[in-house]
C-alpha positions, 0 to 999 in steps of 0.5 A: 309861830317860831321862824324855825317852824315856819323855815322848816314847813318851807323846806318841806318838813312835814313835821313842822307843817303839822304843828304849823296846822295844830296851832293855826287851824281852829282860828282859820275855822273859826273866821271861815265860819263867822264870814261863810256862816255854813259849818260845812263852807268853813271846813272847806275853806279851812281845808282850802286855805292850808293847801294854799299854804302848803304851796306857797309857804316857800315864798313866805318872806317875813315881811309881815307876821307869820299870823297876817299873812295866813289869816289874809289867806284864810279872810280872802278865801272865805270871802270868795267861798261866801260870794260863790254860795250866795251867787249859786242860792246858798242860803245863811247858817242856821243854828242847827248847822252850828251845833253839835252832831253829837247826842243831846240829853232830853232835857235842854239846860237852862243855859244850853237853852240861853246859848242857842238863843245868843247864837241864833241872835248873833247869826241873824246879825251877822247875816245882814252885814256884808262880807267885808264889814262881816270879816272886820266884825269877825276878827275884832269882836271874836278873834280879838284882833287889834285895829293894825292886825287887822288892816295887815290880815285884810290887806287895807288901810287901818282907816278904812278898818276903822270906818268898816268897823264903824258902819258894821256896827252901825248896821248892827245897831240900825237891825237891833233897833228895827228887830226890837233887840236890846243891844249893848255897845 
C-alpha cells in the first residue's frame, strides 16, 4: 500500500479510502473466514474491521507495515467475533455456508466433487484448533505470511509463533491420525 494512499484516507480522502478497501478487503475476508469458520461472521467481521479502520487510520504512524497493522485488526476482531458466537452456542461452518449461492449445474463434477471433499476436511481440521493457533495456521498456510509478519499481525513474540505454529500442527497431525486421515506434512 503507497504512503500517499494511506495519507490521504487519513486526511479524509474517500478515494483513497476506497482503493485502500479494493485492495485489502478480500484478505481481511479471507482470514475472518478461516478463524470465524461462518460466511456470514466473516462478512461482518470484515465489515467491522474496515470501520475501525476508517476511524483510527489518522493515528496510524508508520511504525509498522501499513498490511501488519490491518490484519492485526482484522485477527483480533475475528477472534473476538469467534469467542462471542461460541460463547452464545454458535455452531462450526459447515461446507454448505461456504459455497456458493449461485445455481450448481445437476451434475457435480468430478473435481467439484474433490473440492467439497477437501474443504469439508480442511474444515474439520480447522475447527479443533483453537482461535489462536487457528489464526497462525491461517496467515501462514492460506495467507503465505512469513513467520516475522505474522508475529507483527498478532502482536507476539516470533518464538511464540513458531511454538503455536509448531502445537497447531501437532494437533493437525494428533486428528488426522485418530480420523484415519492421510495427512502430509
Amino acid at each position: 500500500m503507497a504512503k500517499s494512499t494511506i495519507e490521504a484516507a487519513a486526511s479524509g480522502d474517500m478515494t483513497a479510502f476506497e482503493e485502500i478497501y479494493k485492495q485489502c478487503s478480500q484478505t481481511v475476508y479471507t482470514i475472518a473466514l478461516g478463524i470465524t469458520r461462518n460466511r456470514q461472521d466473516a462478512e461482518e467481521t470484515t465489515q467491522d474491521v474496515f470501520v475501525k479502520v476508517f476511524r483510527e487510520i489518522k493515528n496510524f504512524r508508520f511504525d509498522s507495515s501499513f498490511g501488519t497493522w490491518l490484519y492485526r485488526i482484522a485477527v483480533n476482531t475475528a477472534i473476538n467475533v469467534y469467542r462471542k458466537r461460541t460463547r452464545n452456542g454458535g455452531t462450526s461452518l459447515q461446507y454448505d455456508e461456504l459455497k456458493d449461492t449461485r445455481t450448481v449445474a445437476p451434475v457435480i463434477q468430478r473435481q467439484d466433487a474433490e473440492r467439497h471433499d477437501a474443504s469439508k476436511r480442511v474444515t474439520a481440521l480447522l475447527d479443533n484448533l483453537s482461535p489462536e493457533h487457528r489464526s497462525c495456521i491461517v496467515l501462514r498456510e492460506i495467507e503465505g505470511f512469513d513467520y516475522n509478519e505474522i508475529a507483527g499481525v498478532l502482536g507476539i513474540p516470533l518464538n511464540t509463533v513458531r511454538s503455536r505454529l509448531k502445537r497447531a500442527r501437532e494437533a493437525l497431525v494428533a486428528y488426522c491420525r485418530k480420523e484415519g486421515i492421510r495427512y502430509e506434512m
